[in-house]
C-alpha positions in Angstrom: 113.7 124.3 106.1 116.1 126.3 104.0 117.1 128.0 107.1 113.8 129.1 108.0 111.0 127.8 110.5 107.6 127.4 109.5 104.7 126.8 110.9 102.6 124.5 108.7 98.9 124.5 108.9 96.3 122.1 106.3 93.1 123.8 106.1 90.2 122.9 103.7 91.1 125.8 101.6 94.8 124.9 101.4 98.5 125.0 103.0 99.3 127.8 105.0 102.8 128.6 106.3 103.1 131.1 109.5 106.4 132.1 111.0 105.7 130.4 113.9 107.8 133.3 116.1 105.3 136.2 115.0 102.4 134.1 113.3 103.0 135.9 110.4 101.6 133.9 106.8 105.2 133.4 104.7 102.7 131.8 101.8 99.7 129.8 101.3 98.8 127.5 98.4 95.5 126.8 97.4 94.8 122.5 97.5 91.4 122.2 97.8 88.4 119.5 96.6 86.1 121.0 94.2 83.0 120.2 96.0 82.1 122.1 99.8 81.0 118.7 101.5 84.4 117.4 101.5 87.0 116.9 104.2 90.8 117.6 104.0 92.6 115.6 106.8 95.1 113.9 105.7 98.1 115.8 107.7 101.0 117.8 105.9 104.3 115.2 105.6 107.6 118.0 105.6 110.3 115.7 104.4 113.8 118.0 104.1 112.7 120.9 102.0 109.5 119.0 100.7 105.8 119.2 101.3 103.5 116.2 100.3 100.1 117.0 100.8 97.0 114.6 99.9 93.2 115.4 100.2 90.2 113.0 98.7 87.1 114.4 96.5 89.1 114.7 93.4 92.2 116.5 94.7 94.9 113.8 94.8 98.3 114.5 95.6 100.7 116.9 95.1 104.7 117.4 96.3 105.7 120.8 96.9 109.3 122.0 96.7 110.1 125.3 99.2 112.6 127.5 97.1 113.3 131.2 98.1 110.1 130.8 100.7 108.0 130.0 97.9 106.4 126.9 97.3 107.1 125.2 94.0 104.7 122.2 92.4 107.1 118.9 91.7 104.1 116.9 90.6 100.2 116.4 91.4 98.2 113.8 90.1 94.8 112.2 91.5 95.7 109.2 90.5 98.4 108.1 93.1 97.6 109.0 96.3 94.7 110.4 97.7 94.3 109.9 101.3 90.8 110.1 103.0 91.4 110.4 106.4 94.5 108.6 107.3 97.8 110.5 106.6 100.7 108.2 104.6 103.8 107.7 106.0 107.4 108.1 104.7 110.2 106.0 105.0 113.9 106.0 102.5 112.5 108.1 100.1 108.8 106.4 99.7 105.6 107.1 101.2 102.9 104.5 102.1 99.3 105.1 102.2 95.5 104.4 101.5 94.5 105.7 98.5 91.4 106.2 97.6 87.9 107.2 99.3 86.8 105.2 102.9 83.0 105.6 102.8 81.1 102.3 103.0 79.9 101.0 99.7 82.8 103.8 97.8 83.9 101.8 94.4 86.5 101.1 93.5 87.3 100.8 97.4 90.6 102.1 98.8 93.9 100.4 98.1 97.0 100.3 100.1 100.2 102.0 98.4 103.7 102.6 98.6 104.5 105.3 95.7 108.2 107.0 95.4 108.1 110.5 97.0 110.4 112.1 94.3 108.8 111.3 90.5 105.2 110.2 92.1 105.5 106.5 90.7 103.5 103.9 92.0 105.9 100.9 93.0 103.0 98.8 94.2 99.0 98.4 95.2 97.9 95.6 97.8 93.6 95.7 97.9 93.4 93.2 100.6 93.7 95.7 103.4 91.0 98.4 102.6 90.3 101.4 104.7 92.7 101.7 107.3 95.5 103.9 109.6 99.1 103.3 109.6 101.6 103.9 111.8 105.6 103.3 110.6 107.5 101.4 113.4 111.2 101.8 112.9 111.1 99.4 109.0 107.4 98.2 109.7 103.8 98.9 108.9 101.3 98.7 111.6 98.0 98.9 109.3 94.9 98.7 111.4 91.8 98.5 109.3 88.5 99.2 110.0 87.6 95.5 110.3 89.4 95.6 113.4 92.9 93.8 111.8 96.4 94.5 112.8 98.6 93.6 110.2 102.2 94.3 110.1 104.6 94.3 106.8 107.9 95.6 105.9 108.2 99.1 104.8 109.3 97.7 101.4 109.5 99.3 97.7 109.9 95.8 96.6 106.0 94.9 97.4 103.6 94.1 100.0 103.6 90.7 102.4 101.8 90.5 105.6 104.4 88.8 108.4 101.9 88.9 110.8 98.1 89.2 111.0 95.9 88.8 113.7 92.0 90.3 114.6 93.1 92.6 117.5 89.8 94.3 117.5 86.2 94.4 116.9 84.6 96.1 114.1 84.2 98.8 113.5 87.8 100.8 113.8 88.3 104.3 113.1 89.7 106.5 115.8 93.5 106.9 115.0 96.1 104.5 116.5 99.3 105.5 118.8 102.4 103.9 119.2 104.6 104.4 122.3 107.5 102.7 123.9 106.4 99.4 122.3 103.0 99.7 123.2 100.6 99.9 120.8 97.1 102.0 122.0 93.4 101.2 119.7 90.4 102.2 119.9 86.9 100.7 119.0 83.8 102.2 119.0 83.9 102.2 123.2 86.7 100.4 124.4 90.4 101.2 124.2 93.2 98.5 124.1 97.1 98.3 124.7 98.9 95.4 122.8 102.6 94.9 124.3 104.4 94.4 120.7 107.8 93.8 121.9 106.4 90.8 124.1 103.8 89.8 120.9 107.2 89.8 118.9 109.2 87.7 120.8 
């Protein structure tokens, strides 16, 4: 970034940045909720020389530019994107992500959002999918809810549409989904399952 490495670390006080060759800090930044029985996990996204970081609890989001080893605020709102637990992902210049809190009985309950990286605008919301990971595969969502339902759709600033959606698992579904070589690894509350989803495409 800028010619420098980093090593970039999302604590429940804020960002930290280490030189990851000494472990030297290069800077922090404070992005924390304003009440102690909060969570921050939500995982850093470094896109070129930009840092989007999102946190629930009344934080939001916020887009950090790194200029002169400094970190500079772009825009923060807690309005567009404030993930729970699930990190967004990014994909030709737009992110795409649950916003809002995941707890049973939260209102309003969380939305699923794709919102431009750059100005922080909100291109659409789909509320159909509610608390849920998501994994970008190549130009796809894989959203996995915690109703147990696998749904994939475009990664597309021109809105949502489900192409495919099937119940792959069993409620309830929390434990964060990996993608590998076409396979696609979930996990219940005890059981782990592998779906083939080059074979399920074809």
């Amino acid at each position: 970034m800028n010619g420098r490495r980093y090593g970039f670390f999302f604590t429940q006080s804020g960002l930290v940045a280490l030189d990851p060759a000494d472990g030297k800090i290069q800077f922090e930044y404070p992005w924390k909720p304003p009440i102690r029985s909060s969570v921050s996990s939500a995982t850093p996204l470094v896109i070129d020389d930009l840092i989007f970081l999102s946190a629930s609890y009344g934080t939001g989001a916020i887009l950090l530019q790194i200029r002169d080893n400094k970190p500079v605020r772009v825009w923060s709102s807690d309005e567009l994107l404030s993930n729970h637990y699930a990190t967004s992902v990014y994909r030709d210049g737009f992110l795409y992500g649950i916003d809002g809190r995941t707890d049973p009985g939260m209102a309003p309950p969380p939305s699923l959002r794709c919102v431009e990286l750059k100005t922080g605008t909100v291109r659409w919301q789909e509320d159909s999918v509610g608390a849920a990971t998501i994994t970008l595969a190549g130009d796809k969502l894989l959203i996995l809810n915690e109703r147990g339902e696998l749904i994939r759709a475009a990664a597309s600033p021109a809105g949502f549409k489900a192409e495919q959606r099937v119940q792959a698992l069993p409620f309830q579904v929390r434990a964060y989904p990996a993608l590998a070589d076409g396979y696609f690894f979930a996990r219940s509350k005890d059981k782990l399952y592998c779906f083939d989803l080059i074979k399920e495409k074809k």
